[in-house]
C-alpha positions in Angstrom: 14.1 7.9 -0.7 13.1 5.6 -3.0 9.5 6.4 -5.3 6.0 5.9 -4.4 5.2 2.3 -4.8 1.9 0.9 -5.7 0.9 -1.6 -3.4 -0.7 -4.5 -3.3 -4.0 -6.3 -1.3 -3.2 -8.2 1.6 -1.8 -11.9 0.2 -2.5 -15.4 2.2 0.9 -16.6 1.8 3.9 -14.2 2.4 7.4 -15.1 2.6 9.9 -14.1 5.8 13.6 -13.1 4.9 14.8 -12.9 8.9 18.2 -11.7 8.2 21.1 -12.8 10.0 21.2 -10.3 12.9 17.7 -11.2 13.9 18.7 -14.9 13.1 21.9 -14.5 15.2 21.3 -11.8 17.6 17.5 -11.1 18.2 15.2 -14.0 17.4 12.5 -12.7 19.2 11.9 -10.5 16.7 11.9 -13.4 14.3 9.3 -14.8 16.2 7.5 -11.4 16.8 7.1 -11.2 13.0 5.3 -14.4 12.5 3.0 -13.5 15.3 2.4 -10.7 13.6 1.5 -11.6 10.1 0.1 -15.1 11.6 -2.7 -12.7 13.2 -3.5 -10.6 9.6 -4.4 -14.5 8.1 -1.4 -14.7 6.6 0.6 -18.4 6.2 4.3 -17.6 6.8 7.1 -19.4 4.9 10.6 -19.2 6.0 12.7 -20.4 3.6 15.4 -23.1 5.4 18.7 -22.0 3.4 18.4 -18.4 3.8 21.6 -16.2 5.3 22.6 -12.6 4.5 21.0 -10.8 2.3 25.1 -9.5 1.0 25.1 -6.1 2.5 28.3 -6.0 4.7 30.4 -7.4 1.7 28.6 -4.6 -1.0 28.8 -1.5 1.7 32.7 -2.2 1.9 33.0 -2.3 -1.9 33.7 -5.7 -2.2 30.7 -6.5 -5.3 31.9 -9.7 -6.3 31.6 -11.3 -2.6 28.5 -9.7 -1.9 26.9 -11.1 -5.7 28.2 -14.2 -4.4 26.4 -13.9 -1.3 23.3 -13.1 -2.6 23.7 -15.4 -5.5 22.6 -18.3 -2.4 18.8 -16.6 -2.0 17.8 -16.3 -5.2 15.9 -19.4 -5.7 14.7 -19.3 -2.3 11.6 -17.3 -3.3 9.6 -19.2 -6.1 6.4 -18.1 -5.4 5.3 -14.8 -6.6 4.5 -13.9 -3.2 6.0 -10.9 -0.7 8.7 -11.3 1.1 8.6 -9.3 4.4 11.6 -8.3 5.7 12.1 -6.9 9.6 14.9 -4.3 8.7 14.8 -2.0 6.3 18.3 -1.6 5.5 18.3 -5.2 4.3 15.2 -4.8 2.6 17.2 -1.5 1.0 19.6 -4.2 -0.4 17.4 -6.7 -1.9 14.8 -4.5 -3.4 17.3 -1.5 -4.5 20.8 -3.2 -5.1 20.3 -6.9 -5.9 18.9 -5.3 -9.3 22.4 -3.3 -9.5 24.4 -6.4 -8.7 23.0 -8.9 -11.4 22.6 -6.5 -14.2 23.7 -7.8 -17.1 23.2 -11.2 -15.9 20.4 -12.6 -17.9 17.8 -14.7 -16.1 19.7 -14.1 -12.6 19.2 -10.4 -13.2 15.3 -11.3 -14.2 15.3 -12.8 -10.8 17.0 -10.4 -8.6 14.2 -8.0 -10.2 11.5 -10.0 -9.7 12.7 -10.4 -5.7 13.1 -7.0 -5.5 9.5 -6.2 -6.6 8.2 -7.9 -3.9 10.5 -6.7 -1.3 8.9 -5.1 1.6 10.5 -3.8 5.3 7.6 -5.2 7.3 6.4 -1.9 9.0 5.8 -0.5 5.5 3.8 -4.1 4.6 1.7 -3.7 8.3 0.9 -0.1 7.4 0.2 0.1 3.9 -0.5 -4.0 2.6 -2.2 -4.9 5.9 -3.7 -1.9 7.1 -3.1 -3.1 10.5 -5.5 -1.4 12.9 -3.6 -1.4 16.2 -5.4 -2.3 19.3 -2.9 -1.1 22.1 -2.6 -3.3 25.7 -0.1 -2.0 27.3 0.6 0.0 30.4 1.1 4.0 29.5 4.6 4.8 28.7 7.0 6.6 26.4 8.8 5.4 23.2 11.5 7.0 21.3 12.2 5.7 17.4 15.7 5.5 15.8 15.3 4.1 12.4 18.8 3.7 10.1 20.5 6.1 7.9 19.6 3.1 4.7 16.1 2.6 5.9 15.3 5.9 6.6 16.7 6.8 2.9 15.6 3.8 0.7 12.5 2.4 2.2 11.3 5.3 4.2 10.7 3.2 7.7 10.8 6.1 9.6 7.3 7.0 8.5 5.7 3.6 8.5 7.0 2.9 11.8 6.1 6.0 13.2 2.7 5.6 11.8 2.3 2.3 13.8 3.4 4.0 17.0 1.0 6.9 16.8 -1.5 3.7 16.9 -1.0 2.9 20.0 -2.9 4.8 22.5 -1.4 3.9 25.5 1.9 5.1 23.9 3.6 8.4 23.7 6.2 8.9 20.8 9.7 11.5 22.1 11.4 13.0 19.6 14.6 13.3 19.8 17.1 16.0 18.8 19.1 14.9 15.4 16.6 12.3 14.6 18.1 11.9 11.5 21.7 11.4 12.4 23.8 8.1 12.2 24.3 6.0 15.3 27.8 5.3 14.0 26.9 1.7 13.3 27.3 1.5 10.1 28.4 -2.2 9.2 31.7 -2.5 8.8 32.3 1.7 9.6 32.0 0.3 13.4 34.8 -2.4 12.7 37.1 0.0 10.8 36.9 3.6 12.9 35.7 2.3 16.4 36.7 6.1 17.5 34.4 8.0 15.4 32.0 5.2 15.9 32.0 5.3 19.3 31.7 9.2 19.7 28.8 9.0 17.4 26.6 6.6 19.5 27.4 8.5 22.2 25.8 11.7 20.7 22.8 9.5 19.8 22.2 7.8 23.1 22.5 11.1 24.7 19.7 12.4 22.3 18.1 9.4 23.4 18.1 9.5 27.2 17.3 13.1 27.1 13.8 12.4 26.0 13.0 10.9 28.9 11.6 7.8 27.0 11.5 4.4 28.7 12.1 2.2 25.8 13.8 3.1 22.6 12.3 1.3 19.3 13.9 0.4 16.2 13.4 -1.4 13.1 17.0 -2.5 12.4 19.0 -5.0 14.6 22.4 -3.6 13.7 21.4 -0.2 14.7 19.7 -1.9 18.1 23.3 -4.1 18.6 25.3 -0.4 18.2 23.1 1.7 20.6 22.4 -1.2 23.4 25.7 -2.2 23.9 26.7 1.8 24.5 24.0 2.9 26.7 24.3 -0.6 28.5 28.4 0.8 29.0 26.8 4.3 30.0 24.7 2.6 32.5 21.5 4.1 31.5 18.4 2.7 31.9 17.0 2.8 28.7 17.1 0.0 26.2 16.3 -0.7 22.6 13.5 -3.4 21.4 12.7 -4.2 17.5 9.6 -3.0 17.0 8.2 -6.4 15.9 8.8 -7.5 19.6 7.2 -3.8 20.8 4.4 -3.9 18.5 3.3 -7.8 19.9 4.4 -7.1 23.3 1.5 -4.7 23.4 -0.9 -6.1 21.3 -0.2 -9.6 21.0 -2.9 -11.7 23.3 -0.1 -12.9 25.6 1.1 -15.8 23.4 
């Protein structure tokens, strides 16, 4: 896990990095998000030319591509504002490897530094910039939280989105057995051992389904992707939501 950070006072502008599986896959959450930081008074900027933050490419070994990659975002951000970011395994990259990537590169390492510094996974920036104050309106019901292996390790999500959970009074948080374990995601690790992928979601879900939750909430769309598509094949009745679409669902004022 990465060290204690000191953090900041609640800005009026922030900026949103979606990432491309929210982009792609889940824009809800997208959307979520905004709502989200829209309600703290916060003016959120999306920056048009965004894409991948490089993760795929540098997890694989493949530096150069993912440099290349992230080259693209750099001057995205010219604002010394934060950048929220609804995944914690991309914010991992930018604020932990980006650094690692442009070192040696004069001003585009002073850059990828400066990004970084202002890098947040946005359950860490509601909990500990915002100091969000969670007023639950949901129906009672139970939640279960996977967070990443890369998010649990470099930004710590599990804590700050288990600390926004136990806000909601309405809601009781399962625990499952080997919280901590992969869902056999992984990026490319899915694309290049489907086997052992595939057997290792299957151990998670049925960790999952044995709590007896009735939704399952995560921070990371990849993860989400993995462990939907399994227990959809499993024909279980429990599914996975990002927890930016959980958190407004049951607080949001119906927008």
């Amino acid at each position: 896990m990465t060290m204690a950070r000191v953090y900041p006072g609640k800005p009026t502008d922030a900026y949103l990095f979606g990432t491309c599986v929210v982009d792609l896959f889940d824009p809800e959450a997208g959307l979520s998000t905004v709502k989200l930081l829209e309600r703290e008074g916060i003016r959120v900027h999306f920056p048009q030319d965004q894409t991948c933050c490089g993760q795929p490419a540098y997890t694989s070994g493949f530096a150069d591509e993912a440099r290349a990659v992230a080259e693209k975002q750099l001057g995205l951000f010219p604002e010394p504002w934060p950048i929220v970011v609804p995944s914690g395994s991309c914010g991992g990259m930018m604020r932990l490897h980006w650094p690692k990537l442009f070192a040696g590169r004069g001003e585009q390492e002073a850059q990828a530094q400066a990004i970084a510094e202002r890098v947040f996974e946005l359950t860490e920036f509601l909990l500990h910039v915002c100091r969000v104050q969670l007023a639950d309106r949901g129906q009672p019901g139970t939640a279960v939280l996977h967070t990443s292996c890369s998010a649990r390790r470099e930004m710590g999500s599990h804590l700050s989105s288990g600390a926004l959970l136990d806000q909601l009074d309405n809601v009781t948080v399962a625990k499952q057995h080997h919280e901590a374990e992969c869902c056999g995601f992984g990026g490319a690790f899915a694309v290049r051992h489907p086997d052992i992928s595939a057997a290792m979601a299957g151990d998670k879900t049925d960790a999952l389904i044995d709590t007896g939750a009735d939704t399952l909430v995560s921070a990371d769309g990849g993860c989400l992707l993995n462990l939907n598509g399994t227990l959809e094949k499993r024909g279980a009745k429990l599914r996975g939501q990002h927890i930016a679409s959980y958190l407004w669902q049951r607080t949001g004022d119906g927008s």
